[in-house]
C-alpha positions in Angstrom: -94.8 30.3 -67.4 -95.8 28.6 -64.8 -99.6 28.9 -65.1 -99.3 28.0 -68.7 -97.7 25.0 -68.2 -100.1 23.6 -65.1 -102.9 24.5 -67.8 -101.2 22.4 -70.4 -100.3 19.3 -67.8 -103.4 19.1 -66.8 -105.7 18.9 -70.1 -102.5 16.8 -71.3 -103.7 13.6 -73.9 -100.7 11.2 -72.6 -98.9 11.4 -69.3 -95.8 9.8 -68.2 -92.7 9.2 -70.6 -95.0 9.5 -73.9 -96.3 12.8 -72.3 -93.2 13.6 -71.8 -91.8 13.0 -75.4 -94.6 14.5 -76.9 -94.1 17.7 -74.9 -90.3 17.8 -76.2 -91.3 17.0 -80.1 -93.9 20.2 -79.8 -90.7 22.1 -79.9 -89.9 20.4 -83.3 -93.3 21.5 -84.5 -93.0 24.9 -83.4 -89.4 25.1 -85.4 -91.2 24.3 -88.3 -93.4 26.4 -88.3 -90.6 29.2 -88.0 -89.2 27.8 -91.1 -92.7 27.7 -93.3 -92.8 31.2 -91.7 -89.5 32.0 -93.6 -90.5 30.3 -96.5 -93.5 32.1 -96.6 -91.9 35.6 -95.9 -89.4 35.4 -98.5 -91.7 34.0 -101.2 -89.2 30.8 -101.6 -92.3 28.8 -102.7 -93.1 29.8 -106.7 -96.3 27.4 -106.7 -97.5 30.0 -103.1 -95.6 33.2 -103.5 -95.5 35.1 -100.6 -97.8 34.0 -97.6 -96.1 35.4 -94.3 -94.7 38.5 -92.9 -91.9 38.5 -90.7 -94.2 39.4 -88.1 -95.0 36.2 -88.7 -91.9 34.8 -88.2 -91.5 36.8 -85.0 -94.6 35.1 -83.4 -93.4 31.9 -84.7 -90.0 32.2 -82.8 -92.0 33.7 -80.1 -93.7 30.2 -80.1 -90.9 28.0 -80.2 -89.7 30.2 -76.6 -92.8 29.5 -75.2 -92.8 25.9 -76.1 -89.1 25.6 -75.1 -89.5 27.0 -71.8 -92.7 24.8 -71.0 -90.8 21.8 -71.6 -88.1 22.8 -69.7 -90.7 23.2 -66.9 -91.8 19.9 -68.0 -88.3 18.4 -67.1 -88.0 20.3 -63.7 -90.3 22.5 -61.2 -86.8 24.8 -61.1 -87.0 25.9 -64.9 -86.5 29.1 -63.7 -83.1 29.1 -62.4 -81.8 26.3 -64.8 -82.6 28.9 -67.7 -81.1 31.6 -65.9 -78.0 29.9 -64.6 -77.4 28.5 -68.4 -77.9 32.2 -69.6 -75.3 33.1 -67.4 -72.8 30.6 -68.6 -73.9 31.6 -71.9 -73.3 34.9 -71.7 -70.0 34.3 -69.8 -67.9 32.4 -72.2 -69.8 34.7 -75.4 -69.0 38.2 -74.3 -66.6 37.1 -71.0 -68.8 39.0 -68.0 -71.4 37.5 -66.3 -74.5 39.7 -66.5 -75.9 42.0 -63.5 -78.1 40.4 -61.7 -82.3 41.6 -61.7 -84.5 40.9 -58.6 -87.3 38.8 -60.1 -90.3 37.8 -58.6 
């Protein structure tokens, strides 16, 4: 994630708090495009018909991940271990034990 997000910081249009917004309202544009994905999938629009697949809407939410995690890197260089500890916390008061720890890189 990382490399992706030094890529996309530095060919970045706006720096500083507008960079910064931007970077969070991608993840806004990415959830829509989950949602036309559904729309799409399910053939909700008579006028379209059917124009997705839910592989579609797969890579969509694959998207809004991606986008998530790179503005959560955007917010601090220890995205990493925020995610996981909040996943931990998560998972804790959902299904009551915290989850075995993996060696990452």
């Amino acid at each position: 994630m990382d490399d992706l997000w030094q890529w996309l910081d530095a060919n970045r249009a706006h720096g500083g708090r507008e960079g910064l917004l931007l970077r969070m309202l991608k993840l806004t544009e990415e959830v829509g495009e989950v949602a036309q994905a559904v729309i799409g999938a399910t053939g909700q629009n008579p006028r379209k018909g059917t124009t997705h697949t839910w592989d579609d809407v797969q890579s969509e939410l694959c998207d809004v991940v991606i986008t998530a995690l790179v503005a959560l890197r955007t917010l601090t260089p220890d995205a990493r271990e925020v995610f996981t500890e909040h996943l931990g916390r998560v998972r804790e008061r959902s299904v009551g034990a915290p989850a075995a720890r993996t060696p990452g890189p």
